[in-house]
N, CA, C and O atoms as a GROMACS GRO file, in nm:
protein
  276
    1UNK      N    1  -0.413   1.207  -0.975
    1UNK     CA    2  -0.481   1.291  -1.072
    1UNK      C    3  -0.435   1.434  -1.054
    1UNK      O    4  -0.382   1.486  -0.956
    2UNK      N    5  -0.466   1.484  -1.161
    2UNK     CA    6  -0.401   1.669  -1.147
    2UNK      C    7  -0.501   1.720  -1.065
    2UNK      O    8  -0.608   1.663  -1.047
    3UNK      N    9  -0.458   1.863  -0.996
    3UNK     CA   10  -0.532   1.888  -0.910
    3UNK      C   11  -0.658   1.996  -1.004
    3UNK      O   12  -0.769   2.042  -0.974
    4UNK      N   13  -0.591   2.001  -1.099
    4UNK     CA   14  -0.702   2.071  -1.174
    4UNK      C   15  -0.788   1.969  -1.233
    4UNK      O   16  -0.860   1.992  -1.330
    5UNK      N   17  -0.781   1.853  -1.172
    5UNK     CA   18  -0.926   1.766  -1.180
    5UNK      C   19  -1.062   1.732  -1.115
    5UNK      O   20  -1.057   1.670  -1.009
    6UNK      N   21  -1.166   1.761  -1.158
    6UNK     CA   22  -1.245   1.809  -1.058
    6UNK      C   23  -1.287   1.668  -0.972
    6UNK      O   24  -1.258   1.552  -1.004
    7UNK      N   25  -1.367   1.717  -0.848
    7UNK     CA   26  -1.400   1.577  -0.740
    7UNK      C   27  -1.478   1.462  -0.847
    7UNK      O   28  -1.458   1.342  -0.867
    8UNK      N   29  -1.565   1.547  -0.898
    8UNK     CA   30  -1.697   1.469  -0.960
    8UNK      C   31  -1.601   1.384  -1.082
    8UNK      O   32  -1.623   1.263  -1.087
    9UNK      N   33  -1.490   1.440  -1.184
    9UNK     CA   34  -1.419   1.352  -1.270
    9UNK      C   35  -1.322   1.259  -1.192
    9UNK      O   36  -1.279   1.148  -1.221
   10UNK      N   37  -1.300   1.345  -1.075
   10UNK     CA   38  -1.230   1.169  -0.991
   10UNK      C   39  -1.268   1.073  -0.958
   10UNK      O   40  -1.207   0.969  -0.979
   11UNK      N   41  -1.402   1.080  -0.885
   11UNK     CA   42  -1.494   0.981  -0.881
   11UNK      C   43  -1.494   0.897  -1.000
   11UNK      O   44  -1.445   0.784  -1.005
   12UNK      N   45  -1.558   0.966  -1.104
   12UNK     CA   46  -1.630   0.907  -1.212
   12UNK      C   47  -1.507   0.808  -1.271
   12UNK      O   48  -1.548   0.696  -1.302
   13UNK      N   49  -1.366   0.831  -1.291
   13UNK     CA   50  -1.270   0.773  -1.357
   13UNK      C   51  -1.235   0.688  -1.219
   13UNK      O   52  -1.170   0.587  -1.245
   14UNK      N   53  -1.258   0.703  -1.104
   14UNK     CA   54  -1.241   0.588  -0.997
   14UNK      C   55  -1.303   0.479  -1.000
   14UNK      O   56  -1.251   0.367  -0.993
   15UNK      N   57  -1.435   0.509  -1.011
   15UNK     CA   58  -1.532   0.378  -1.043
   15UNK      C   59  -1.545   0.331  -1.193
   15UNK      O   60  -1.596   0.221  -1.213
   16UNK      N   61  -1.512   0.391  -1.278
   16UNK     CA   62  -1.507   0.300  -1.406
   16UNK      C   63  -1.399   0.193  -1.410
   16UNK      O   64  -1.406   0.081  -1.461
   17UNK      N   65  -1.279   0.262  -1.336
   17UNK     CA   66  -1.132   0.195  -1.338
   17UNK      C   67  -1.180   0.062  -1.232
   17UNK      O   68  -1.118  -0.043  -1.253
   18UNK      N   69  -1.275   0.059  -1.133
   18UNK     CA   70  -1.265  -0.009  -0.989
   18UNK      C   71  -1.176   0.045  -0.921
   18UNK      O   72  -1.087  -0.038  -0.939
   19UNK      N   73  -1.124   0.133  -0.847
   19UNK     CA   74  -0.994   0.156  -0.849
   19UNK      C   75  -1.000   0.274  -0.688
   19UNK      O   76  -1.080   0.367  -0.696
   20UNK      N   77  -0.961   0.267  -0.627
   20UNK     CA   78  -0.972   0.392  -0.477
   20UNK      C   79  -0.888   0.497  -0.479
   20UNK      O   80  -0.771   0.518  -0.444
   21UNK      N   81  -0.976   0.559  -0.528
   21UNK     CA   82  -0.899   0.732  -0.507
   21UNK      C   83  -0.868   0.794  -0.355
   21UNK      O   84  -0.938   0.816  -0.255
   22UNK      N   85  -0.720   0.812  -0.392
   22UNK     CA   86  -0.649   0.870  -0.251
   22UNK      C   87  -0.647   1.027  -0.229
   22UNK      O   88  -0.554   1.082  -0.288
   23UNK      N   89  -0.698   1.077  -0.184
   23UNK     CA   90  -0.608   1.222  -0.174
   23UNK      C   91  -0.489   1.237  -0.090
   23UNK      O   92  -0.438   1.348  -0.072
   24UNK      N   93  -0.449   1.145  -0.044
   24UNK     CA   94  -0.308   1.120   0.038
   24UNK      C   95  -0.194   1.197  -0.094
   24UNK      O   96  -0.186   1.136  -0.200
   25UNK      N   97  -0.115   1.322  -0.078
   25UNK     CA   98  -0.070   1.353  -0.142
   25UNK      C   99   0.070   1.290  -0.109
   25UNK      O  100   0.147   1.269  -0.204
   26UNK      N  101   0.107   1.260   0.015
   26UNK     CA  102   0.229   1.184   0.038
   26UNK      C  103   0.279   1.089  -0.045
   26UNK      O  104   0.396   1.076  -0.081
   27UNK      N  105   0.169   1.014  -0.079
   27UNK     CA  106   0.209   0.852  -0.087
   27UNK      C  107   0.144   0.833  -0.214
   27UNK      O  108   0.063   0.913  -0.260
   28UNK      N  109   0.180   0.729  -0.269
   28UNK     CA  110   0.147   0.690  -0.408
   28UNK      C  111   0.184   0.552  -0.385
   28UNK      O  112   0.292   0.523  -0.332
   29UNK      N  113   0.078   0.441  -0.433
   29UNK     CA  114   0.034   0.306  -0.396
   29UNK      C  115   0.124   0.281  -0.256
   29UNK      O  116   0.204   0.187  -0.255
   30UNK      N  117   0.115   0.345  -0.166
   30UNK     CA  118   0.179   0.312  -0.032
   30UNK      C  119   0.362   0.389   0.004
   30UNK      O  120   0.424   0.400   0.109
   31UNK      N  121   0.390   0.422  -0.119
   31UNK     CA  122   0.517   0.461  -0.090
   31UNK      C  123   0.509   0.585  -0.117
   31UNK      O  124   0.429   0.634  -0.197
   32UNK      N  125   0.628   0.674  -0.022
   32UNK     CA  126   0.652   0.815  -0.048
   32UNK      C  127   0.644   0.839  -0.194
   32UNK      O  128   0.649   0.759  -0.288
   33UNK      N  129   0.630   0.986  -0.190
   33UNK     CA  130   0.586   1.066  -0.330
   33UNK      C  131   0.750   1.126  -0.360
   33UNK      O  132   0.791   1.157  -0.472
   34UNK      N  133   0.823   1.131  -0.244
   34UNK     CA  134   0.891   1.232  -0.246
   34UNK      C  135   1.018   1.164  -0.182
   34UNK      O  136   1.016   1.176  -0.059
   35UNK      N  137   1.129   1.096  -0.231
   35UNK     CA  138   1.232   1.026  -0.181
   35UNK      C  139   1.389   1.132  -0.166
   35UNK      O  140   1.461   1.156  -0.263
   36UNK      N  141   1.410   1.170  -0.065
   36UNK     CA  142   1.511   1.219  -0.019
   36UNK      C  143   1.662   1.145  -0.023
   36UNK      O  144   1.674   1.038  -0.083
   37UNK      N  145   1.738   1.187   0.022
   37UNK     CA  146   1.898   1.105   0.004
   37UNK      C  147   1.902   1.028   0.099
   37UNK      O  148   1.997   0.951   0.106
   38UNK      N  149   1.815   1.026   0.186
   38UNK     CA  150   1.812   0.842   0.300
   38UNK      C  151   1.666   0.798   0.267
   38UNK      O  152   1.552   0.824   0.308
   39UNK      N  153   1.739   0.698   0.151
   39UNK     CA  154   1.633   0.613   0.136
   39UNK      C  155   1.547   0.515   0.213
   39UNK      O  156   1.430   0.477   0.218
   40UNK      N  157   1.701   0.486   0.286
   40UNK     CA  158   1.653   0.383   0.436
   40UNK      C  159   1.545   0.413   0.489
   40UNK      O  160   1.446   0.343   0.468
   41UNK      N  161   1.538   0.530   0.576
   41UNK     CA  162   1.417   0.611   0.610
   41UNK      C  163   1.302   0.633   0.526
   41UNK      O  164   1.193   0.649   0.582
   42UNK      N  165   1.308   0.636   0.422
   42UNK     CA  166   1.187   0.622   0.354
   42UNK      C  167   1.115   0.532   0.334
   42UNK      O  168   0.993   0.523   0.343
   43UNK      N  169   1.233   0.423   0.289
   43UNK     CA  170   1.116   0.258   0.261
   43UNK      C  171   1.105   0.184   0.369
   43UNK      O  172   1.070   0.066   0.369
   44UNK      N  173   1.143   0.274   0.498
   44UNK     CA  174   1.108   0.214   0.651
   44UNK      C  175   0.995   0.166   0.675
   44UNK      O  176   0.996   0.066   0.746
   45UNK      N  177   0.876   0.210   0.631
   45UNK     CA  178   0.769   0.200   0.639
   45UNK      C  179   0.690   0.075   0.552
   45UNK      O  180   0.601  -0.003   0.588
   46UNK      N  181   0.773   0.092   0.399
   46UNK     CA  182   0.723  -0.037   0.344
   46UNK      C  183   0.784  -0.134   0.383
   46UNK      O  184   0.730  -0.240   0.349
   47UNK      N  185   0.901  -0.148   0.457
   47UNK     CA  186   0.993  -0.259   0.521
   47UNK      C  187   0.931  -0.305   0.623
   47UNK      O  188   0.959  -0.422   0.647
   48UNK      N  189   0.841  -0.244   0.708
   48UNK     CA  190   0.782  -0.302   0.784
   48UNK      C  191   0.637  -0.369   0.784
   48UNK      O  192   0.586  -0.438   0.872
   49UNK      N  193   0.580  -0.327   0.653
   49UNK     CA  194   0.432  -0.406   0.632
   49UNK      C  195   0.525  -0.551   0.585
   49UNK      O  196   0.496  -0.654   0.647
   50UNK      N  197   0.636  -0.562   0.479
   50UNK     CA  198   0.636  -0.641   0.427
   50UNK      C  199   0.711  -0.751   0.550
   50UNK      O  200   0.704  -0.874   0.545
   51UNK      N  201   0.757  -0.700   0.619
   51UNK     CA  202   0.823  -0.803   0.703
   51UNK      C  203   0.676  -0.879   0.850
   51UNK      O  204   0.687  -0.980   0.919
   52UNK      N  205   0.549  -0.768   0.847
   52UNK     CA  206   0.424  -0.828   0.906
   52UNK      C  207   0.325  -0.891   0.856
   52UNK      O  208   0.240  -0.944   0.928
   53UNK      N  209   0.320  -0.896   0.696
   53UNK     CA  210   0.260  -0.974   0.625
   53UNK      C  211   0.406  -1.081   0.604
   53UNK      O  212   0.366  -1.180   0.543
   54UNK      N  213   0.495  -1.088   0.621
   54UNK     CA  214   0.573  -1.222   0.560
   54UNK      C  215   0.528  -1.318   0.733
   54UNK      O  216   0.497  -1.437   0.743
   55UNK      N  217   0.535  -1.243   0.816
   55UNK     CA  218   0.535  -1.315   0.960
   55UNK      C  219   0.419  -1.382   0.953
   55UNK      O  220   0.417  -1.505   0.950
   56UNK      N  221   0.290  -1.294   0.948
   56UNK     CA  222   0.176  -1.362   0.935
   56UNK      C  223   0.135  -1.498   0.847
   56UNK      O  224   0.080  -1.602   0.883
   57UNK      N  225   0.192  -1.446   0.696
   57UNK     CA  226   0.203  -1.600   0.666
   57UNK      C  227   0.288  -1.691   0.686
   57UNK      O  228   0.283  -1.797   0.624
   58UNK      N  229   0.375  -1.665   0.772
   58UNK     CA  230   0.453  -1.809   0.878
   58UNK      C  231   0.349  -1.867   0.922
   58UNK      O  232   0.322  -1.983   0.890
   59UNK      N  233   0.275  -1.797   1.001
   59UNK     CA  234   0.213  -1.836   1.139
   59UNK      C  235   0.117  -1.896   1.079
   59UNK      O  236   0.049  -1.982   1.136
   60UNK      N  237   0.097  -1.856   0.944
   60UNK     CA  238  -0.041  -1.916   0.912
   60UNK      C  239   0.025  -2.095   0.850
   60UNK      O  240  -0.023  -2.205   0.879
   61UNK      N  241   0.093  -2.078   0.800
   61UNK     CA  242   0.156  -2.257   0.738
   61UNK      C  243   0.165  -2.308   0.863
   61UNK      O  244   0.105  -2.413   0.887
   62UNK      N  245   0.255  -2.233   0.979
   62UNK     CA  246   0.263  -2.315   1.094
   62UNK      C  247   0.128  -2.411   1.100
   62UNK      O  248   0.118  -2.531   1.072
   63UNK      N  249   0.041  -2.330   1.141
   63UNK     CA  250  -0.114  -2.405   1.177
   63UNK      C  251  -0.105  -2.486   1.124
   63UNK      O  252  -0.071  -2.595   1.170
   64UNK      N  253  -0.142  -2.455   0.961
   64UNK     CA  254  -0.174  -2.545   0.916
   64UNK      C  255  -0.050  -2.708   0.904
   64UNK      O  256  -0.082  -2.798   0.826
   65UNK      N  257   0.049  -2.718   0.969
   65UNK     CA  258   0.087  -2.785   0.904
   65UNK      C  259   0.078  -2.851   1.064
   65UNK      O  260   0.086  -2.974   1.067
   66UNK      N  261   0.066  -2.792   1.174
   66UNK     CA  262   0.024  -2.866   1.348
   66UNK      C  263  -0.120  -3.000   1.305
   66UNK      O  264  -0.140  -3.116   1.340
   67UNK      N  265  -0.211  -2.874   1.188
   67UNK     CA  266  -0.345  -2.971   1.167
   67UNK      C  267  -0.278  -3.112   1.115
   67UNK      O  268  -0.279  -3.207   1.194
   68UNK      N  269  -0.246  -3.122   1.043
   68UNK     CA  270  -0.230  -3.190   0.909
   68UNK      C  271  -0.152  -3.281   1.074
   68UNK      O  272  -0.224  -3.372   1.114
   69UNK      N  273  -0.052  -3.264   1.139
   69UNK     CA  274  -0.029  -3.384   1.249
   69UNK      C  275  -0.054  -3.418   1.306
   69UNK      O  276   0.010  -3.512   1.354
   0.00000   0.00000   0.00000
């Protein structure tokens, strides 16, 4: 939201939307705001949730598939 928006209209357009207002000015839905000429370094960060949520659901089929034998 612009910063010339006040707290009380952020709220109010947060909860109509359902929606969680960040003041994290960095980041926008998790990724930098602001991408420099090494990108590498930038999506370092989303490279690594996505590679601990892909692990986790290994581990999780694993189980389930130990039950199932």
């Amino acid at each position: 939201m612009s910063s010339n928006t006040s707290e009380g209209d952020r709220r109010l357009v947060s909860s109509i939307l359902g929606v969680k207002y960040s003041n994290d000015r960095e980041r926008y839905l998790g990724l930098p705001n602001i991408i420099g000429r090494n990108k590498k370094i930038s999506f370092q960060i989303l490279k690594n949730k996505l590679k601990k949520r892909i692990k986790s659901y290994n581990v999780g089929f694993y189980v389930k598939e130990a039950r199932r034998s």
